[in-house]
C-alpha positions in Angstrom: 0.0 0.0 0.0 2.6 2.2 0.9 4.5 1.8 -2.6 1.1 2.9 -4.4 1.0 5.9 -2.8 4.6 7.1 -2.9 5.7 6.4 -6.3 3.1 8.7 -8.1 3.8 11.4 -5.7 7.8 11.0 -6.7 6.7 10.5 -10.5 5.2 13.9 -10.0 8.2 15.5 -8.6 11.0 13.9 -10.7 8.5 14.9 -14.0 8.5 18.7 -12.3 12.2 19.0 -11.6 12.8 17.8 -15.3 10.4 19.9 -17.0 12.2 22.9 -15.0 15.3 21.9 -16.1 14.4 21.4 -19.9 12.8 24.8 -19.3 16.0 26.8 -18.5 18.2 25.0 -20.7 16.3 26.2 -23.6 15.7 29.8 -22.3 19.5 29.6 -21.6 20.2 28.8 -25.4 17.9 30.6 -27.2 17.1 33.9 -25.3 19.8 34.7 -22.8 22.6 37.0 -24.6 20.1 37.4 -27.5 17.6 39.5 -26.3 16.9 42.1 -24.4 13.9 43.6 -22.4 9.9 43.0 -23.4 11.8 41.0 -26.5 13.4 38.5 -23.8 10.2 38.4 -21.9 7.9 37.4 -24.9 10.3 34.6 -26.2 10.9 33.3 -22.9 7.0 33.4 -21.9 6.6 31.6 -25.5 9.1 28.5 -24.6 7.5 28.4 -21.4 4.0 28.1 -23.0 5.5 25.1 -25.6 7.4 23.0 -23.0 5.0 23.6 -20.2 1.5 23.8 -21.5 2.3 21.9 -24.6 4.8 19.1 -23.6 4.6 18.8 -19.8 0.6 19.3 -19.7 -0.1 16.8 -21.9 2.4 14.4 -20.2 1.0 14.9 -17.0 -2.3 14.4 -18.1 -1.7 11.2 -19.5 0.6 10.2 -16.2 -3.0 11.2 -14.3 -5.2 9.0 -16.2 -3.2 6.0 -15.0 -2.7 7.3 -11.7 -6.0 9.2 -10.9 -4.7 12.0 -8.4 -5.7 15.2 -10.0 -8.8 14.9 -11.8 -8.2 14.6 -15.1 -9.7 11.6 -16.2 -13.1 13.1 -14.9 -12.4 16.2 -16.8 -9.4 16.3 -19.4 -10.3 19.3 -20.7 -10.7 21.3 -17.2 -7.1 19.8 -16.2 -5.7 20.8 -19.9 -7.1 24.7 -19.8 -5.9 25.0 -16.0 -2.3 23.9 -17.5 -2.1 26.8 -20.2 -3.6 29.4 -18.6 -1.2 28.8 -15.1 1.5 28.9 -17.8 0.7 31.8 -19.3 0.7 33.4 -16.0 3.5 32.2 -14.5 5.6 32.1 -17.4 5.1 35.5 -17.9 5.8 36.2 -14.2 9.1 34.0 -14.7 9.9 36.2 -17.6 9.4 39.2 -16.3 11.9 38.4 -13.1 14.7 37.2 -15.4 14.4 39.8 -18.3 13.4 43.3 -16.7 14.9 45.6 -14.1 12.2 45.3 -11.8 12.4 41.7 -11.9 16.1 41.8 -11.7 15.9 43.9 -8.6 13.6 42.3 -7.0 15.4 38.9 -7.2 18.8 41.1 -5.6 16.6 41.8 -2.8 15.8 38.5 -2.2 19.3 37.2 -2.6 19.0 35.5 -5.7 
């Protein structure tokens, strides 16, 4: 019983982890050193929206119809739309942190 209940919650968190990195690999290679200000922001917030809502979304929603933790065999599209539209947001909010100088100063703050 225990097994059941541990390995989709670490399938979860090894999918997330890798997702990030894929995430800042490619916003590494193809944005950093290349653009600059609401340019940086828009192509960053676009790979964000591809890997994230396109790849990772769709991944996870297959991974949850086998596993049945977050509702999307009840409601596929729900669990899809939720997907994009958090990515929009939070890939823009990602975006805007790396790529302007508000962002950039309020990660100094924070000591990142």
């Amino acid at each position: 019983m225990g097994a059941r209940i541990i390995c989709p919650k670490s399938i979860e968190l090894i999918c997330g982890i890798g997702m990030g990195v894929v995430l800042g690999a490619l916003v590494d290679l193809l944005v950093v050193k290349k653009f600059e200000g609401i340019k940086a922001i828009v192509a960053s917030t676009a790979i964000a929206e591809i890997v994230l809502g396109g790849f990772c979304n769709t991944v996870c929603l297959t991974l949850d119809r086998q596993l049945r933790m977050w509702g999307g065999n009840s409601n596929p599209l729900l669990f899809l739309t939720g997907g994009y539209i958090l990515t929009i947001i939070f890939g823009s909010f990602y975006s805007y942190l790396l790529f302007s100088n508000r962002g950039q100063l309020s990660l100094t703050r924070l000591g990142l």
